[in-house]
LUMFIVO-973909 format. One record per residue: residue in one letter; x, z, y of N, C-alpha, C, O in turn. Coordinates in steps of 0.05 Angstrom, whole numbers, plus 5000, padded with zeros to 4 digits. Layout:
<atoms>
aXZYXZYXZYXZY;...
</atoms>
This chain:
<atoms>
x969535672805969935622777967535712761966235912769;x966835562736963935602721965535822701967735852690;x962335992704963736192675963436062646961635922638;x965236132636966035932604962635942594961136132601;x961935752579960435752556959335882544960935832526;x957636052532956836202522956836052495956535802493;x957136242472956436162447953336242438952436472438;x952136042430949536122421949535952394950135712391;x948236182374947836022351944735892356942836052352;x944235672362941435472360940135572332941435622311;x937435582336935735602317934935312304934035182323;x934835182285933834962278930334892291928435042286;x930434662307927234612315925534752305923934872320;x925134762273922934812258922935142262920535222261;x924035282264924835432263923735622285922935852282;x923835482309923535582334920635542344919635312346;x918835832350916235832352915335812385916835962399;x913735692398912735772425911436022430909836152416;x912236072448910336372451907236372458906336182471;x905836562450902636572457902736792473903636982461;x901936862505901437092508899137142523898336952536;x897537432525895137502534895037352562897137322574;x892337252574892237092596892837332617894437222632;x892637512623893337692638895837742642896237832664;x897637722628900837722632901837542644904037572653;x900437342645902137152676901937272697899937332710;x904637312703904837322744902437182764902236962773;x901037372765900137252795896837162784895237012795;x896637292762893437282750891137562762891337762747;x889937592777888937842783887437812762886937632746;x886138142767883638182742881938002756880537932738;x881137882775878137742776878937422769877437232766;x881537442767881837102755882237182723880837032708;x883137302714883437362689880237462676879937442652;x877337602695874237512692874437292688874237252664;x874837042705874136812709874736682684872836572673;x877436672671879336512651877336642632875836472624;x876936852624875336962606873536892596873036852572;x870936822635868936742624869236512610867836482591;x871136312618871035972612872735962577873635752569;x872936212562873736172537876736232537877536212514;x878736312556881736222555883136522563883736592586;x883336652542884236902538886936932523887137142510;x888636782523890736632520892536462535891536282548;x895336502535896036242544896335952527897335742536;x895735982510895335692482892735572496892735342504;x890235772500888235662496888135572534885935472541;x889335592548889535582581891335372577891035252598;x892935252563894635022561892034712545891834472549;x890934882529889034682507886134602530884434432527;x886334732547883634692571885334542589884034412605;x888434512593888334412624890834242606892934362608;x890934062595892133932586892133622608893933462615;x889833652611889733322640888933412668887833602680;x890033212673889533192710885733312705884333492714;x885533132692881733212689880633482685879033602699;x881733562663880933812641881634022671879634102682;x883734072680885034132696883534172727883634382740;x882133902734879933962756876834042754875334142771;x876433952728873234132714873634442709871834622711;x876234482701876634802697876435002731875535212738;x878134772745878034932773875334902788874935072806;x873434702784870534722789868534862774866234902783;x869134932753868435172738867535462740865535602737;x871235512752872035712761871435882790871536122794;x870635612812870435532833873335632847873135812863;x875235552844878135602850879835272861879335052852;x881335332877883235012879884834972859886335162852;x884834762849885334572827888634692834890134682815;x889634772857892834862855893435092837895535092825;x891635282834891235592821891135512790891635692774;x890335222778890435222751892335052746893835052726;x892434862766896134732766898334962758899535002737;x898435102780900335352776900435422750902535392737;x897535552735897035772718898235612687898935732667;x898135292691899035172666902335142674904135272663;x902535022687905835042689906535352686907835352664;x906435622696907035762682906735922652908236092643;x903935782637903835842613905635592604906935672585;x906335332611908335252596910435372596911235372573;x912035492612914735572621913935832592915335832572;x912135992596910936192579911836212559912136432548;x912435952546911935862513914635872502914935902478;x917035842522919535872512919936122512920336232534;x920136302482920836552478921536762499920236922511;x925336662499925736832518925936842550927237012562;x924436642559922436642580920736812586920737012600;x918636682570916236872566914736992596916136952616;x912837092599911737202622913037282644912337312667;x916037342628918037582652919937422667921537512683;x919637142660921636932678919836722690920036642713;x918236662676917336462680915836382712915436152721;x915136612724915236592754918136542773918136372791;x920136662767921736582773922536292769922636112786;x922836282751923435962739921635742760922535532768;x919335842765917335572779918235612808918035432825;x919135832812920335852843922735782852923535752875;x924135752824926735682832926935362832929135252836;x924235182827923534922826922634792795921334582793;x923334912776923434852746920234902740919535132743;x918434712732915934662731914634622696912234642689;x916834582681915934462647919134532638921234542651;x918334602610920734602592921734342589923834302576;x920534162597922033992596924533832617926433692611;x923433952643926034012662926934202655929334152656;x926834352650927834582644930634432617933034462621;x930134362605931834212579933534092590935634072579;x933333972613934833732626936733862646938833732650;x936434152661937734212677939834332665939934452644;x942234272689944934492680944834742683943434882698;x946734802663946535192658947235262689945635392703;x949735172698951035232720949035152746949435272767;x947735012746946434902771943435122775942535212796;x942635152748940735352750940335682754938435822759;x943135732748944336052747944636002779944036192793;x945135852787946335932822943435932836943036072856;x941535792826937735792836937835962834938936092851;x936836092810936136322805936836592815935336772823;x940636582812941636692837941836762863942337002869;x941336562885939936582905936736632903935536722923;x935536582885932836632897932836932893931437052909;x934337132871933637312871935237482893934137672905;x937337412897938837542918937037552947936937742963;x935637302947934537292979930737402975929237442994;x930237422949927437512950927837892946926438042960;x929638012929930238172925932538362934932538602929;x934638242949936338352959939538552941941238712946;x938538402919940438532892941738272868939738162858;x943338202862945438082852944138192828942738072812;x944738392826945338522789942038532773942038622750;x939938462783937638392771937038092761935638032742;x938237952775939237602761940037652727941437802714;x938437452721939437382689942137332693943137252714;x943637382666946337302666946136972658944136832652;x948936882659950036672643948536532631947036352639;x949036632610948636712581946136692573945536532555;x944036852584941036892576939436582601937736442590;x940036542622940136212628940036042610937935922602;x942936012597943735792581941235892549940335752530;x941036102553939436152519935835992536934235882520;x935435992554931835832567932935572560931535442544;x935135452568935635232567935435082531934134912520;x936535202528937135182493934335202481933735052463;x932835362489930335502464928435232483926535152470;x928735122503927334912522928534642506926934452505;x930534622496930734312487930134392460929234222445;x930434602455929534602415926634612420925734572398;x924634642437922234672432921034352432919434222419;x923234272460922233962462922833732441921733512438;x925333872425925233732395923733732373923433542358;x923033902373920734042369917233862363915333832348;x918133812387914133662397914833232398913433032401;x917433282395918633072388918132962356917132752348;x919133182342919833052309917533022306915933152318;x916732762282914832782274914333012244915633152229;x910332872254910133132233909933062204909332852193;x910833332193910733262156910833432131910733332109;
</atoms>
């Protein structure tokens, strides 16, 4: 049986900001890739999303860098995941492990289908149940993920 619903009061699109955070706060950035991101201008995750925006941008940054073009694949899909608030740096590895790659799958998936990912992955990477997000804070990525994508939707004015 699914646990009931959570009530969340939605923020209106406009309303709702992406997050920016230091390029070093992604999971899985050492200090000599966070040198590297440095030298190439991207001391941010805004400005690490505004460099790898294409398949292209994306493989000149990793020849740049001299790194495989997978290490800046990764590093943008988790600065997108990044950008939904309460995501942010402290889920957003999880989230790409549990298969969820863009807020925009992320918008599309069920609360209930994603709490049980996330559930097993933490149970079987960690060995503890009670470190899993709840319910509740799931369904709040989901929510702050389709208001962001409404978001980049409306037009501007």
């Amino acid at each position: 049986m699914e646990p009931p619903q959570p009530k969340i009061v939605p923020l209106k699109p406009s309303q709702l900001k992406p997050s920016n955070w230091a390029i070093a706060q992604l999971p899985g950035i050492s200090p000599q890739d966070e040198a590297s991101l440095v030298g190439c201008g991207i001391h941010t995750t805004f400005q690490l999303l505004q460099k790898a925006q294409t398949p292209d941008q994306r493989q000149i940054l990793a020849a740049e860098m001299q790194i495989p073009i997978q290490h800046v694949n990764k590093w943008a899909a988790l600065a997108h995941l990044a950008c939904i608030p309460t995501v942010g740096c402290q889920y957003c590895g999880l989230l790409l492990h549990a298969g969820i790659s863009s807020p925009g799958q992320l918008a599309q998936t069920p609360i209930a289908r994603l709490h049980q990912q996330v559930l097993k992955l933490q149970i079987a990477t960690m060995q503890r149940q009670d470190l899993c997000p709840g319910f509740g804070e799931v369904a709040q990525w989901i929510e702050q993920a389709i208001q962001l994508q409404a978001r980049r939707a409306a037009p501007k004015g």
